[in-house]
C-alpha positions in Angstrom: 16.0 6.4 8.8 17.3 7.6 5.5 16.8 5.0 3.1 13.1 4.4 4.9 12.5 8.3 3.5 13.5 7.3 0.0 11.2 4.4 -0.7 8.0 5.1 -3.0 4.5 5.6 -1.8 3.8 1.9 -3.1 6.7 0.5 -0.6 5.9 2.5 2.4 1.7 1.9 2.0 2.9 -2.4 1.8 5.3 -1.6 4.7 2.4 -0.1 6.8 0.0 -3.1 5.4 2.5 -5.7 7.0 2.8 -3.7 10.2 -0.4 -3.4 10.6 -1.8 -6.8 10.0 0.8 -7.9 12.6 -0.5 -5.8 15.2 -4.2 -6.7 14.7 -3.2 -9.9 15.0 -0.6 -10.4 17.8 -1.3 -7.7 20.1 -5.4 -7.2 19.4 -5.9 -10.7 18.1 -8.7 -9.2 15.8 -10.4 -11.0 13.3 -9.3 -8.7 10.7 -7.1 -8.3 7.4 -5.6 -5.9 5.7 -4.1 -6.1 2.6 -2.5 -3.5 -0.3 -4.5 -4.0 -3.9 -2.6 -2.1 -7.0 -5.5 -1.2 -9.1 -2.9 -0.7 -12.5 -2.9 2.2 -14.4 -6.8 3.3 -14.6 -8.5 4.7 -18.4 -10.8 7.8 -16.4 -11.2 11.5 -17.4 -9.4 12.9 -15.3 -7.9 14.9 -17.9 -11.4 16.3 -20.0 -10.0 19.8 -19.1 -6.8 18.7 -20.9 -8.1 17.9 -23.7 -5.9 18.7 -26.8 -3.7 17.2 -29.6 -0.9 16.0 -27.4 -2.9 15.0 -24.4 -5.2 13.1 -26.9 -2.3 11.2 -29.0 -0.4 10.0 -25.4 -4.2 8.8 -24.7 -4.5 7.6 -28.0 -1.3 5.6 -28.0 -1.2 4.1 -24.5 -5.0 3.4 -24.6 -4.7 -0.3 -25.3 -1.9 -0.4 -21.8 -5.4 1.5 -19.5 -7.4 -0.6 -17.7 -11.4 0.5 -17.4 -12.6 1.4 -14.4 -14.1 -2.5 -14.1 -11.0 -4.0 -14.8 -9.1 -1.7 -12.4 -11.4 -2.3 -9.6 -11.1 -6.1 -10.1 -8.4 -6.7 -7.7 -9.8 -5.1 -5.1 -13.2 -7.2 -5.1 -11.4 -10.1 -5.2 -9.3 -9.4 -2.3 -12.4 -8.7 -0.3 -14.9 -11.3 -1.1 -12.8 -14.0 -2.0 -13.1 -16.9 0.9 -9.8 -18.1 -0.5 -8.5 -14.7 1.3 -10.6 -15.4 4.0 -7.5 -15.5 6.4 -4.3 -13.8 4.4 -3.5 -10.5 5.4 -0.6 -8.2 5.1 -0.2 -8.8 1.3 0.4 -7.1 -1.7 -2.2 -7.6 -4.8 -1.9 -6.7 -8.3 -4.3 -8.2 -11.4 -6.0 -10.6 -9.0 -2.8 -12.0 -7.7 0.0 -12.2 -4.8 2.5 -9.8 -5.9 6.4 -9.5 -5.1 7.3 -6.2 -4.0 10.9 -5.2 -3.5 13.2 -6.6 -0.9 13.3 -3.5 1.2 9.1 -3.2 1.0 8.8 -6.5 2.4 11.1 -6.1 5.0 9.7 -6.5 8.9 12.2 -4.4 10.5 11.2 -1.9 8.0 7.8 -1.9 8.3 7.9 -1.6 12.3 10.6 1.7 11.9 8.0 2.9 9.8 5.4 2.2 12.1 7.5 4.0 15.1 8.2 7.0 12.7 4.8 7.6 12.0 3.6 7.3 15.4 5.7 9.9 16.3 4.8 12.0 13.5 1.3 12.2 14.5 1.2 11.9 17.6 0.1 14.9 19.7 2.7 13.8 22.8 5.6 12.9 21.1 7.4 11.6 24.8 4.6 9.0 25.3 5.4 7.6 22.0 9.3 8.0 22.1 10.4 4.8 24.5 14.1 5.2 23.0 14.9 1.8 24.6 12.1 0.0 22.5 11.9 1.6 19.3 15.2 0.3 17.4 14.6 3.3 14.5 16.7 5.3 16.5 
């Protein structure tokens, strides 16, 4: 369970993408995908109350590397309209594209430990979810 709690955000929301399109479609059989999009790094104002000579030269320097808020929400259109995606699911997007993430965040046994983990975490009877004999996080 250790090295599950050291991934990034980014690995553990593609681990829960993978589990999740599994599920929907081997135990619910639902005509449903689910996929992860990476937007990039996004050109907003989030900073206006910031504003000042050094927040305005790392914005001034890096401005070129932003994507605008179009271009950022690119992927993410694609990924939903696209009848080329009609059918994929459980996949990681970034600029319009299939993208590799690392060998641990596209790892199955991973993403159903992480599954079981969370379920627990959440869950408001703990000993309906914990079936120590099925879950192999333990």
């Amino acid at each position: 369970m250790r090295h599950v709690l050291m991934l990034s955000r980014s690995s553990l929301t593609v681990l829960h993408t993978k589990e999740l399109a599994q599920r929907l479609k081997q135990q619910m059989d639902a005509n449903v995908t689910v996929n992860c999009v990476h937007p990039g790094i996004v050109r907003t104002r989030l900073t206006r109350e910031r504003e000042g000579f050094l927040t305005d030269l790392v914005f001034f320097l890096t401005s070129k590397l932003l994507k605008t808020i179009p271009q950022a929400a690119a992927t993410t259109c694609y990924v939903c309209v696209h009848p080329r995606l009609e059918d994929v699911s459980g996949k990681y997007f970034a600029d319009c594209n299939e993208a590799w993430t690392s060998k641990l965040g596209s790892n199955s046994n991973e993403a159903a430990r992480f599954w079981a983990i969370s379920e627990l975490l959440v869950s408001t009877d703990p000993k309906e979810v914990l079936d120590i004999n099925a879950k192999p996080w333990i």
